[in-house]
N, C-alpha and C positions, 0 to 999 in steps of 0.2 A: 395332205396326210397320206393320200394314196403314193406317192411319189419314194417316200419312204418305207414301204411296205416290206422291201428284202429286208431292211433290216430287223423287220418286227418279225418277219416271217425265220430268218436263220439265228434268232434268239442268238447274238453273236455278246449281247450284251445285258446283264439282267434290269439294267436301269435305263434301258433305252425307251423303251415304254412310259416310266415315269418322264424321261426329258421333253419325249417329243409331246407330252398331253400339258406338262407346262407351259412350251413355247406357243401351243396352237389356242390354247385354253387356262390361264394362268389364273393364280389364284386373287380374288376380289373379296375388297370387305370397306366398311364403312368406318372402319377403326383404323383403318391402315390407308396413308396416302398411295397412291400408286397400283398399280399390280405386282404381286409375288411372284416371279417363276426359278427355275430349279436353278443351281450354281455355277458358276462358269467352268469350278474343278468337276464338278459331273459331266459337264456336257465333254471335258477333252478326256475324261476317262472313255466315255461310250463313243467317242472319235479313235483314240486310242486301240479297243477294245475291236472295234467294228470297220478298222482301218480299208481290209479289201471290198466288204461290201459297202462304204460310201464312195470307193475311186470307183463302184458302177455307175453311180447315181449322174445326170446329167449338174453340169458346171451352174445352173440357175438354181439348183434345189440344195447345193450344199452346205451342210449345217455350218453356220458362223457362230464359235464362240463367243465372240468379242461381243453377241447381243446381250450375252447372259452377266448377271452381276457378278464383279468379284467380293469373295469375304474381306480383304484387308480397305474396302471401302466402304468399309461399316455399314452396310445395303444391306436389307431383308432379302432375303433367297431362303427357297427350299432344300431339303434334298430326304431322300425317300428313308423307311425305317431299315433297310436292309446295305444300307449303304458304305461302305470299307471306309476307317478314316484315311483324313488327307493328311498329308504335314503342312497344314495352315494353322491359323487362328482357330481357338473354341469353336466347333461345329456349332452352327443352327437348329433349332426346335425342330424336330422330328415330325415329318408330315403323319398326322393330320393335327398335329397341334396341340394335341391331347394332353401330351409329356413331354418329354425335355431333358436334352442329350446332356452325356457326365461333362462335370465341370468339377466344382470342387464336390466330393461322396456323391458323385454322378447327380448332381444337382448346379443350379445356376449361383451365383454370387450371394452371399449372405442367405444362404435356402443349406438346409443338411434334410439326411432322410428320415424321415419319421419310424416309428418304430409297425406303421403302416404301411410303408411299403412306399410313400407318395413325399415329392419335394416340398418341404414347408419352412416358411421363415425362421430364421435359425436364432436364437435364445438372446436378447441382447443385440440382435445386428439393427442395421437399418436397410431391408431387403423391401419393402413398399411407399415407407413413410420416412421423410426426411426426419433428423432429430428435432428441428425447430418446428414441423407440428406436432410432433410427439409432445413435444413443453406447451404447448398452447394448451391443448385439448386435456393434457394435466392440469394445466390452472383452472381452465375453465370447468373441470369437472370436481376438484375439490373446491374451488370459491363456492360454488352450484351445492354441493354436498354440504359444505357448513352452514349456509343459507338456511338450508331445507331443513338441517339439526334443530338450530336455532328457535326456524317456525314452526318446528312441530313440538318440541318441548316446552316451547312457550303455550303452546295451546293444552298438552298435556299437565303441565302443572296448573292452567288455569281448572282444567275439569276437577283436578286435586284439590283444588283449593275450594270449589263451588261444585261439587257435584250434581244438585241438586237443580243449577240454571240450563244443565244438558240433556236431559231425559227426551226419552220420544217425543216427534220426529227427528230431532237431533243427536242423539246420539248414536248415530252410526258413522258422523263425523269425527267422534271421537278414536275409534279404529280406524278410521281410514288415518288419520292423523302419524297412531300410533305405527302401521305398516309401513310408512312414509318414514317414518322416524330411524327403521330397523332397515330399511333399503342406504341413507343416507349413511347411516354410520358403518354399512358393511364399505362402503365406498371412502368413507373417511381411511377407516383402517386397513385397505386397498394402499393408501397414500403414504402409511404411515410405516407398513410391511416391505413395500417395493411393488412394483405392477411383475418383477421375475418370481419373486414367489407367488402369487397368483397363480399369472400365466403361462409359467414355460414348465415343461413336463419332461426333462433331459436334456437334451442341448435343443431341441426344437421349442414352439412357441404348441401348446396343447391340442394339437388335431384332432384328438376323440380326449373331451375332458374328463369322461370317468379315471383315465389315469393318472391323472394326479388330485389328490383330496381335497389341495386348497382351493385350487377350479371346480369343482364339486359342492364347496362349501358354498364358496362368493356367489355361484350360479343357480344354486338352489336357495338360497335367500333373498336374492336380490328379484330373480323371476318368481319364485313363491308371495313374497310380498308386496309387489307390486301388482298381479295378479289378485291378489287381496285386496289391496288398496282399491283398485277396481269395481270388483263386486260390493264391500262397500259402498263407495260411490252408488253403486246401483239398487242399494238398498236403501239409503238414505231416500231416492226419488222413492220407490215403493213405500216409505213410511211417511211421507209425504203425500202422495199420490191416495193413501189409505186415508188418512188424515182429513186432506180437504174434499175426495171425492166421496169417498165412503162413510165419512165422519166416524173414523175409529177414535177413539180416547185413549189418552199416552198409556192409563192403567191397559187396555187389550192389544196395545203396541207392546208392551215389554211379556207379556204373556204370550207372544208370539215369539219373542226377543230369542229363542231357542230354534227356531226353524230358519230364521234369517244368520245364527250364526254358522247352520249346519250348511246352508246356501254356502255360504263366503270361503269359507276356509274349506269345504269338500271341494269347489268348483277350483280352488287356485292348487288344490291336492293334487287332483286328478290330471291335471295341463303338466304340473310336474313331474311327475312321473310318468307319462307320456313321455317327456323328452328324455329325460333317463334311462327309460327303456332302450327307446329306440336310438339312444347313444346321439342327439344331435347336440350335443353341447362340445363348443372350441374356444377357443382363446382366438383375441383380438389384437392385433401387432399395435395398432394406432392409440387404442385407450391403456392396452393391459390389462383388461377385463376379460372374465369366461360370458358369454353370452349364447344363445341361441344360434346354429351353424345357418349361414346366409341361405342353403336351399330349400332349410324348414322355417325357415322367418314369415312365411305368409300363410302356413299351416299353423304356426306354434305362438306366432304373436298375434297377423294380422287376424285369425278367425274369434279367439278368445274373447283379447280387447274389446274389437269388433263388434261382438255380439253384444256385450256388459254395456258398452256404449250408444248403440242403436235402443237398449231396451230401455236405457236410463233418459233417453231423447224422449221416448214415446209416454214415459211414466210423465215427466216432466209438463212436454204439454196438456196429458192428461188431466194434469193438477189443475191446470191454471182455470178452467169454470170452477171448479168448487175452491177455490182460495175467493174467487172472485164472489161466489153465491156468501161465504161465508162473513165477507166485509159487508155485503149486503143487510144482513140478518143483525150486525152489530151496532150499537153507536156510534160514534162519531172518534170519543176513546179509544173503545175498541179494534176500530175499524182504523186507525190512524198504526195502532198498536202492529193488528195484520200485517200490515200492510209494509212496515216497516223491516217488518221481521222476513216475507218474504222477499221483499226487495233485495237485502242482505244473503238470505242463502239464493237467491237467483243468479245476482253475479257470482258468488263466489263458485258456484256449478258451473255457468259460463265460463269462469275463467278455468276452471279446473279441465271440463270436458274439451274448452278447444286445445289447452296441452297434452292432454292426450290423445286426443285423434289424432292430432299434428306430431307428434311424437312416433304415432303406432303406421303412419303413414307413410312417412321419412323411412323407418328402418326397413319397410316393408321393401320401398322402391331403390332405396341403397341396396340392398339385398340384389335385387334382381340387377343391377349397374353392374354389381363389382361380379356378379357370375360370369356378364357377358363380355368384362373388363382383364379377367384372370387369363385370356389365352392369346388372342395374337395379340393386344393392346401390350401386356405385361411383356411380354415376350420381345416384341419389339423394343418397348423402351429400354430392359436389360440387356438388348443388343447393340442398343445406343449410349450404353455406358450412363444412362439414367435412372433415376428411380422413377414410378407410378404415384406420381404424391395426389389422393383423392381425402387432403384431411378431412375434407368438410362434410365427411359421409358420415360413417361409425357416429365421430366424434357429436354428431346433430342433435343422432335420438338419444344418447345417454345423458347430455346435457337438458335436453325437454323431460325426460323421465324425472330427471331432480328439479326439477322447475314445477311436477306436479306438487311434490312435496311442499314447495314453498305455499301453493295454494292450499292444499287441503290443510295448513294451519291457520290461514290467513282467515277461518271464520272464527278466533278467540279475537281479532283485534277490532276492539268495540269499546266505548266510552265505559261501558258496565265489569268490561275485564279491566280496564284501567280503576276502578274505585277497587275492586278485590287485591289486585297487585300492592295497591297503597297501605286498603286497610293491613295486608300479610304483612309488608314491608315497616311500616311505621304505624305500629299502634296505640293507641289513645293513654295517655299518660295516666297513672294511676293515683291517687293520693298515699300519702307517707305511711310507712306502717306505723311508723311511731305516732303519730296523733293520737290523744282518746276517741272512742268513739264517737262522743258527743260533740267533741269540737269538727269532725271534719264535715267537708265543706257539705257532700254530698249526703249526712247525716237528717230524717226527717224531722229533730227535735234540735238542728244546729242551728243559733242565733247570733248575727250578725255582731261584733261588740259594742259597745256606744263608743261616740267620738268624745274626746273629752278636750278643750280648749287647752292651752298655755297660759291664755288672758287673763 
């Protein structure tokens, strides 16, 4: 490096500095096969440029182009932010990587500029996700979405029909059900609008979704009540946990039934408008959905969930001495009866809880993937006339989110919902109106007729 020092020193060229810390020092990443250094049109400019002072230099120190890559060989090279265009091919990503030199609205291939200021996938294009995951990750997310309809209205008409078999400890399943219900169908009618009305906010795909209303709408309903759904969840173990630890009676479970609603729906409020405020909600290229912006994903989901989940763990085990004292203290009846009962909401929590943590896990670490995925990874592969196809990310957690919904209806299907289904469905036949009173069958002073022979 000392060897070149005239020409750092007679500043004969202002990207001489940037060439020679790429050749000596070139850029490394674990995203990127190889090392990055500066372009081989830079280095014959700063030759060019700096012509008398490298005929100083001795014949072993001078600079050879030919080490550095060319752009029409489709190779990753740098070159510095101040740097004059060339008459090649589309320039390269602007060191340090951050941004990203004009192309089409001084943005890369299917990307236009937001009304931010920043290049975002452009309305309609396929600039990350190939079209054929794009169609995947829509079947799978409306099959998932009609699923969840399904099971939760099935449980909802069953509490309709029987209200009276749901009462505390159980009815806080009933709202989680119903939140579940009201998540699936905003994503139905996602399917049935277009994911461009959703999603896109002008010709971009929604980079701050306050500005457009339908991303506003989908995203405050969908994170509103599933955030519900949750707390829920976690009230159910608390009326539970009350139940067999505490031995409260369903009558001072529903007399409380006012501080456990003000829980649920303030706690999924507050997370809400949180993210509102502070503007992190965008659209998603791969689902078409507005969700939670990847850098607040472990503030805005991971902590919330999170919590509702840890607290609904520890209620849970809680419970399990006083379920177990209370078969104790019963008959055999009784104790069979229990025992039956918890068995039933055990799994169906189990199953609920690991979709969600599995869920809230997934988006958390997608999240931090596609952060570290957005810069030289993406950049590269649009230099390689590729796309970044990561279907399997986004598309994970929104498909586990509606896969909760399928469980939290899955505690109406029971042999006792199946007698209420039948009796609503096919009810017990009446006798004629036209009979006298006297003759019909179910009459307490009707008499069978005598037989009377032919003989």
């Amino acid at each position: 490096m000392t060897a070149f020092a005239s020409i750092l020193s007679s500043e004969c060229s202002v990207h001489a500095r940037f060439l020679l810390c790429s050749a000596f020092a070139p850029l490394c990443s674990e995203q990127v096969s190889g090392s990055v250094s500066a372009c081989r049109a830079l280095c014959e400019k700063v030759v060019e440029d700096c012509r008398k002072e490298i005929k100083e230099l001795p014949n072993s120190v001078m600079l050879d182009c030919s080490a550095f890559p060319l752009r029409p060989d489709r190779r990753l090279c740098m070159r510095p932010p101040n740097a004059s265009e060339e008459p090649e091919p589309p320039p390269l990503p602007r060191w340090p990587f951050h941004e990203q030199e004009p192309r089409e609205h001084g943005c890369p291939p299917a990307h236009s500029r937001s009304p931010t200021g920043e290049c975002w996938p452009a309305c309609g294009q396929h600039a990350r996700y190939t079209q054929s995951s794009k169609r995947t990750a829509e079947i799978w997310m409306l099959t998932l979405a009609w699923f969840s309809l399904l099971s939760t209205s099935i449980a909802l008409l069953t509490f309709c029909a029987e209200p009276s078999r749901y009462r505390y400890p159980e009815r806080p399943m009933v709202w989680m059900a119903a939140c579940h219900a009201i998540v699936a169908l905003a994503h139905v009618t996602r399917g049935w609008v277009g994911s461009k009305t959703v999603s896109c906010a002008g010709t971009t795909l929604a980079v701050d979704g306050l500005a457009s209303p339908t991303c506003v709408a989908f995203f405050s309903l969908t994170y509103y009540f599933t955030l519900a759904a949750d707390a829920w969840f976690a009230n159910a173990c608390v009326a539970w946990y009350l139940t067999a630890a505490s031995e409260w009676s369903t009558e001072a479970l529903e007399r409380a039934a006012a501080y456990l609603h003000a829980v649920a729906w303030g706690w999924a409020g507050a997370w809400t408008a949180a993210a509102l405020a502070l503007r992190r909600v965008t659209a998603d290229e791969l689902t078409g959905t507005c969700g939670v912006s990847d850098a607040a994903a472990a503030a805005l989901i991971g902590v919330p969930r999170g919590a509702l989940l840890i607290t609904s763990i520890a209620l849970a085990i809680g419970a399990c001495p006083g379920i177990m004292r209370v078969r104790r203290a019963l008959d055999s009846r009784g104790a069979k009866r229990v025992g039956r009962l918890a068995a039933r909401a055990a799994a169906g929590g189990l199953l609920y809880m690991f979709l969600a943590a599995f869920a809230t896990g997934a988006r958390v670490v997608e999240a931090r993937n596609r952060e570290a995925q957005t810069n030289l990874a993406l950049l590269a592969a649009l230099e390689a006339g590729s796309i970044e196809d990561t279907a399997g990310s986004r598309g994970v957690s929104v498909c586990l989110w509606l896969s909760c919904g399928i469980a939290a209806g899955a505690w109406a299907w029971s042999k006792k919902s199946a007698i209420v289904w039948r009796k609503s469905l096919c009810p017990p036949r009446k006798a004629p109106c036209c009979a006298p009173p006297l003759l019909r069958p179910h009459h307490p002073y009707y008499k069978r007729p005598l037989y009377v022979s032919r003989v």
